[in-house]
VOGU-3710 file (C-alpha; in Angstrom, 3 decimals, decimal comma):
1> xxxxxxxxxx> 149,254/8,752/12,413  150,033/4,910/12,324  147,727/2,905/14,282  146,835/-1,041/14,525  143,316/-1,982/15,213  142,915/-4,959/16,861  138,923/-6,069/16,252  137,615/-8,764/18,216  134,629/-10,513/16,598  134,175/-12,519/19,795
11> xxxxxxxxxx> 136,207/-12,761/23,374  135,273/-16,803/23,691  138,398/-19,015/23,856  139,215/-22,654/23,341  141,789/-22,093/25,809  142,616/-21,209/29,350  146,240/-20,160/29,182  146,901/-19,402/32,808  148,905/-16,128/31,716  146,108/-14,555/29,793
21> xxxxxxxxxx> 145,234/-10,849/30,140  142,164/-11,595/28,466  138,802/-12,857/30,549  136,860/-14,867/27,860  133,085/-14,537/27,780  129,952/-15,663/26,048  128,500/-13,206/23,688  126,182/-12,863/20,653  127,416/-9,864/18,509  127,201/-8,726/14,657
31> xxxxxxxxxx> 130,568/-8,572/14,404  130,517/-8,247/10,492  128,025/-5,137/10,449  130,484/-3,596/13,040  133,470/-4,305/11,206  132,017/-3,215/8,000  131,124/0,225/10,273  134,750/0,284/11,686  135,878/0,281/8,085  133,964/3,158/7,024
41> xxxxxxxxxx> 135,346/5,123/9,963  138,608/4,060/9,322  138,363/5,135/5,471  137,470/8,967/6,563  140,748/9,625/7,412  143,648/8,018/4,524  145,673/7,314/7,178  148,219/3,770/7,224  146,532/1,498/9,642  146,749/-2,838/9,904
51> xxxxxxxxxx> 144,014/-4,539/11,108  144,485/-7,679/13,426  141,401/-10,028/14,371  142,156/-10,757/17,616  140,177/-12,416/20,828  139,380/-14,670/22,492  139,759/-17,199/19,887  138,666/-15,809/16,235  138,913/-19,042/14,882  135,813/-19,910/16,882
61> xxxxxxxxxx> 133,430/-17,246/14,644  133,710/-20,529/12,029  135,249/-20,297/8,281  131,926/-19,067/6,261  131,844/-15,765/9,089  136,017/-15,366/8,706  135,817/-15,249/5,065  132,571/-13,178/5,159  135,105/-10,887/7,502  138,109/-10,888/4,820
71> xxxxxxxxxx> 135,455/-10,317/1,847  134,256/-7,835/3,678  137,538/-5,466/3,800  138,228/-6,616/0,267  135,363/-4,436/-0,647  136,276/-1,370/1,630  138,666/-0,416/-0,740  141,157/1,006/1,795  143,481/-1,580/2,513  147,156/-1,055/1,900
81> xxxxxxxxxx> 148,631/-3,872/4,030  147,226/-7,265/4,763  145,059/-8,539/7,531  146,463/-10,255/10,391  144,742/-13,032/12,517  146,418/-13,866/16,109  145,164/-17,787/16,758  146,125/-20,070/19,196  145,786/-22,574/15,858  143,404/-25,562/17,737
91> xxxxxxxxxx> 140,631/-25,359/15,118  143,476/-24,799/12,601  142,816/-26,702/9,159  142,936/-27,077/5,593  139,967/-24,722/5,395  141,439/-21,930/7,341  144,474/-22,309/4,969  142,522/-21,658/1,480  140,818/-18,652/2,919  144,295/-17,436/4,581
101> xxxxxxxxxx> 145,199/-17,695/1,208  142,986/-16,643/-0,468  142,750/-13,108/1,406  146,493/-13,106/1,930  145,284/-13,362/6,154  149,302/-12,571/7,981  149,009/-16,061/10,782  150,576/-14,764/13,990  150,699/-17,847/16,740  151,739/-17,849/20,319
111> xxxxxxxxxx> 154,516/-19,741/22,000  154,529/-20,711/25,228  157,154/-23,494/26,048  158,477/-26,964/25,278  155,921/-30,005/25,144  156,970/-30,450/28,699  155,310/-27,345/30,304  152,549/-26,472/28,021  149,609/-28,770/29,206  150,069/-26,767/32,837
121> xxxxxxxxxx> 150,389/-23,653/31,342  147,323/-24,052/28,581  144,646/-25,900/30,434  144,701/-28,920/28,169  148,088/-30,579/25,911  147,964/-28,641/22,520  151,535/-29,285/21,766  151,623/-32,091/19,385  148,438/-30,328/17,971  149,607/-27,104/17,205
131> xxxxxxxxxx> 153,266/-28,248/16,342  152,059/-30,367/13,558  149,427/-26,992/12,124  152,385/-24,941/12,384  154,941/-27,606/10,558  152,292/-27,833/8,029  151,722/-24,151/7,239  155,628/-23,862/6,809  155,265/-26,499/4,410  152,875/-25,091/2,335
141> xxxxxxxxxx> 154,215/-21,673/1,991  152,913/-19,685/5,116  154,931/-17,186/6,874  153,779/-17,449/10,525  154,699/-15,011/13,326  155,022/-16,171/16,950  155,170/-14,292/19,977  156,411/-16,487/22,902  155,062/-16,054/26,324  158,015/-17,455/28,510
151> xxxxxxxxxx> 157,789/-18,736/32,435  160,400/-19,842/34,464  159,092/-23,548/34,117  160,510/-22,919/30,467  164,176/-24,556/30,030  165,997/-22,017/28,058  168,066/-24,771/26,168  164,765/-26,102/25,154  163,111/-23,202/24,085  165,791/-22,530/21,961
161> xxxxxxxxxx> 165,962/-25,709/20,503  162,078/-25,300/19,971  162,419/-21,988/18,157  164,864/-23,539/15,415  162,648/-27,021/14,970  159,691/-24,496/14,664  161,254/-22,577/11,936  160,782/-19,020/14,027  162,953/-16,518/12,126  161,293/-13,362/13,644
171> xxxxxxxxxx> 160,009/-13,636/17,355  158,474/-11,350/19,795  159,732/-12,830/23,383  157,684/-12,009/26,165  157,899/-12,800/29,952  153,976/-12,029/31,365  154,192/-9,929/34,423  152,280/-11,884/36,723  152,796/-13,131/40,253  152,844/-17,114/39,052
181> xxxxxxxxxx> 156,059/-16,661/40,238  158,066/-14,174/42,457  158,785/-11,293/41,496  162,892/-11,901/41,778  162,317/-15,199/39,845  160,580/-13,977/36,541  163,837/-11,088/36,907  166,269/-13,266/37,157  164,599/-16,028/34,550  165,062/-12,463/31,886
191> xxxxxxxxxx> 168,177/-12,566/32,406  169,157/-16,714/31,866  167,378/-16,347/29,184  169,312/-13,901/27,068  172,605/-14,870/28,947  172,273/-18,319/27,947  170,555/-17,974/24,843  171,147/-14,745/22,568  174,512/-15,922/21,437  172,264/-19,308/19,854
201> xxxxxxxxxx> 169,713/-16,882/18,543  171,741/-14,890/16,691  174,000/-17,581/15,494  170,562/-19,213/14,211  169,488/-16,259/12,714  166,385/-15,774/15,255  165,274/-12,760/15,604  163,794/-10,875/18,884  161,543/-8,377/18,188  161,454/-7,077/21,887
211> xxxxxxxxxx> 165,223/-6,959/22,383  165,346/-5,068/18,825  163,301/-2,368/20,653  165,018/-1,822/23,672  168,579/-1,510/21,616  166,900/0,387/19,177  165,544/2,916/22,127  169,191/3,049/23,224  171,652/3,038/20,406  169,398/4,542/17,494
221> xxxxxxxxxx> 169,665/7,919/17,041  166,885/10,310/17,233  166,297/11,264/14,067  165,625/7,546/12,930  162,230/5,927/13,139  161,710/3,901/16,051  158,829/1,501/16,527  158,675/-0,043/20,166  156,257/-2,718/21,535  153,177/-1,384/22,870
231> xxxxxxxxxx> 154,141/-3,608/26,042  157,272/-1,917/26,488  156,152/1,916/26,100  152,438/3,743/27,558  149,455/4,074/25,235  151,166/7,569/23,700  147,459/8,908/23,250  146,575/5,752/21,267  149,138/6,473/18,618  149,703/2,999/18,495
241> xxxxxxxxxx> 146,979/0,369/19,298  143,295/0,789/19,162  140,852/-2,430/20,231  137,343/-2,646/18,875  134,691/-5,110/20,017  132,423/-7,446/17,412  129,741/-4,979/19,346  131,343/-1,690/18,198  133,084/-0,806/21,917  136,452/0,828/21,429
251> xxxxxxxxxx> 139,015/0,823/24,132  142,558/1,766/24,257  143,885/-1,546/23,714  143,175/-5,274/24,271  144,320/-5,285/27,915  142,282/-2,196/28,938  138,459/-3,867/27,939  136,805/-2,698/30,889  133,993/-0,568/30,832  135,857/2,542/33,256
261> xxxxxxxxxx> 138,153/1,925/29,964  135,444/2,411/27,199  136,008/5,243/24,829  133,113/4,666/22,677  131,519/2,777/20,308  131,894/2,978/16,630  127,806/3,003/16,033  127,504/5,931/18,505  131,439/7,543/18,096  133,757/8,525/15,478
271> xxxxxxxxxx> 137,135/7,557/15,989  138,132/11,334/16,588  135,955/11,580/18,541  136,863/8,011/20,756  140,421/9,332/20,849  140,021/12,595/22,324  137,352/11,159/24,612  137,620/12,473/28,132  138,422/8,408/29,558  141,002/8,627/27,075
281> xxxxxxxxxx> 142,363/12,480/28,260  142,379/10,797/31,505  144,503/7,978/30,807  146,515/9,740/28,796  147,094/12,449/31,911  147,825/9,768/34,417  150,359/8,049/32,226  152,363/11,622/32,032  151,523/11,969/36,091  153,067/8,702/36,572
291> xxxxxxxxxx> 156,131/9,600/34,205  156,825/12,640/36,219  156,475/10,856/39,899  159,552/10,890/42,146  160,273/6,802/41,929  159,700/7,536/37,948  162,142/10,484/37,726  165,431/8,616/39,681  164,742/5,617/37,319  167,701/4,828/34,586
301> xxxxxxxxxx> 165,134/3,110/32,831  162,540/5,945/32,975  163,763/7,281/28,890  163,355/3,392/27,813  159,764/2,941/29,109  158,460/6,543/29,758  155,971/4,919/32,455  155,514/1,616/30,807  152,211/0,128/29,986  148,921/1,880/31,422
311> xxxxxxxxxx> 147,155/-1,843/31,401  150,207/-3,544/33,428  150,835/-0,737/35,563  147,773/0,085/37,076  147,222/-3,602/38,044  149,234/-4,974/41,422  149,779/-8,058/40,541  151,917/-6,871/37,484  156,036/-6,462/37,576  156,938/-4,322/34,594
321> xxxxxxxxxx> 158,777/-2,298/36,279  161,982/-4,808/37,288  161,388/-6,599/33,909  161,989/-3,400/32,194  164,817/-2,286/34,582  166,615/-6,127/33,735  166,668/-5,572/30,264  167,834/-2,392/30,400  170,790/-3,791/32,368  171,155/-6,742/30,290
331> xxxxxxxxxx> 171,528/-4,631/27,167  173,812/-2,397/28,673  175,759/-5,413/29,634  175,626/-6,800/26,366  177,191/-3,337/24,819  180,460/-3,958/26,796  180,570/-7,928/26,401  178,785/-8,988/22,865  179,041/-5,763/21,119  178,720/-8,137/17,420
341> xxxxxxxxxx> 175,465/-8,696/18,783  174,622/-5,443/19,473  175,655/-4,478/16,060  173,538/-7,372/14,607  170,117/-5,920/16,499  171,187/-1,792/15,777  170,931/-2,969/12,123  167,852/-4,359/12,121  165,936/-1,951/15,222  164,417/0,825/13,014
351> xx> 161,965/-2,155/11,671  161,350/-4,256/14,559
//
């Protein structure tokens, strides 16, 4: 079974994006013994897997510890595809380059607005910063990946306009479910956004990831491989995402650490044995519970989401629901008004 382990050699952060799932702390761990341990594990089975050093910040471990880290699954042997690191870019430099390049490290960045909103939205003005890293990486060859955390603050015209100075030819947009804003504002900011902008990004050539899985959950037919965004779909008995902590911890995913969440520990667990834990038979049996619910079963987006996220949903202050609901109206909007567009995405869904 596919998976994508996201290993966190530390949950510090540079940063204090106000949308964050994430609560950065202070630790001390031996992150490269436990990732050298996670690889064994990981090797017992053959299975296709990607690895993605996540956070926090993993920048922050310094560049002697990352390439330790990338020399270390070198070794393992068992590596098919190449390592991605998700960085906010900050620390970004010349250094972090050779060693990307080096190990052949896949740079995935966030976006989260024009230069106008992002010193509100990041704790401190990163803009000019990051813009230049990422201008510079482009230069010199490097492929980056953004996913773009939108807000309402976010002018659509200017995001757009962002996207194509940026270079983004592949993008994963995302609107966090939070209650910065009310709940009918984040809805009805889903749908400016693709009613005032899909027609640029498709003229430009951009490419949304998340829209590419909600057309390909529609339109695709059954027999065709479909892979959705984890934020879009429930944990599926961790078919799809598994997080590990620099001190061995394994939860379900990076928006479910929490000890009541813990599955095990890759010192203490094997990874069979983490995924047929009972937390995880538990989370896995509320997500089905949930799917079957009254509110769940008179839902016409119920066979697009199949209960959404466990992390989002099981938290109050989250909105998936109605953001799910206005894309699936948007798309089925789209079918009867853009139908080129449609066309464009069904093309290119069975690899988003």
């Amino acid at each position: 079974m596919y998976r994508t382990f996201l290993f966190s050699p530390t949950l510090r952060c540079n940063l204090a994006c106000e949308y964050c799932y994430q609560t950065p702390r202070s630790e001390s761990w031996n992150y490269l013994k436990t990732f050298e341990t996670l690889l064994k594990e990981i090797g017992k089975y053959y299975e296709p897997f990607t690895i993605i050093l996540h956070g926090g910040e993993p920048t922050l471990i310094g560049k002697e510890n990352l390439r330790k880290l990338c020399e270390i699954a070198k070794n393992s042997g068992i590596f098919s595809k190449p390592i991605g690191i998700q960085t906010n870019l900050y620390n970004w430099d010349d250094d972090f380059s050779q060693i990307a390049k080096d190990y052949d490290l896949r740079i995935s960045t966030s976006y989260d607005g024009p230069v106008s909103v992002r010193k509100d939205k990041r704790g401190q003005d990163t803009s000019k910063l990051v813009r230049s890293k990422i201008q510079e990486l482009q230069k010199n060859g490097f492929s980056i990946s953004f996913i773009a955390d939108l807000l309402p603050i976010c002018p659509v015209e200017d995001v757009i306009d962002d996207f194509c100075e940026l270079g983004v030819k592949t993008v994963q947009v995302r609107f966090p479910h939070t209650t910065l804003f009310e709940k009918n504002k984040m809805t009805q900011y889903v749908l400016d956004f693709y009613n005032k902008g899909l027609d640029k990004l498709t003229e430009r050539g951009i490419f949304d990831r998340m829209l590419a899985s909600l057309v390909g959950l529609l339109y695709l037919p059954p027999k065709v491989k479909k892979r959705t965004l984890c934020v879009m779909t429930p944990c599926m008995e961790l078919r799809k995402y598994i997080s590990v902590l620099g001190n061995g911890d394994i939860f379900p995913c990076n928006r479910l650490i929490d000890s009541k969440y813990k599955i095990g520990n890759v010192y203490k667990n094997t990874l069979v044995d983490a995924i047929n834990s009972d937390t995880t038979k538990c989370i896995v049996k509320k997500e089905r519970e949930i799917w079957q619910d009254s509110e769940c079963k008179e839902c016409p987006a119920r066979n697009v989401c199949f209960g959404g996220c466990h992390g989002e949903r099981t938290n109050n202050k989250y909105i998936a629901c109605d953001l799910t609901k206005a894309r699936l109206n948007l798309v089925t909007l789209l079918t009867q008004i853009k139908p080129n567009i449609i066309d464009f995405y069904i093309g290119r869904a069975a690899n988003a």
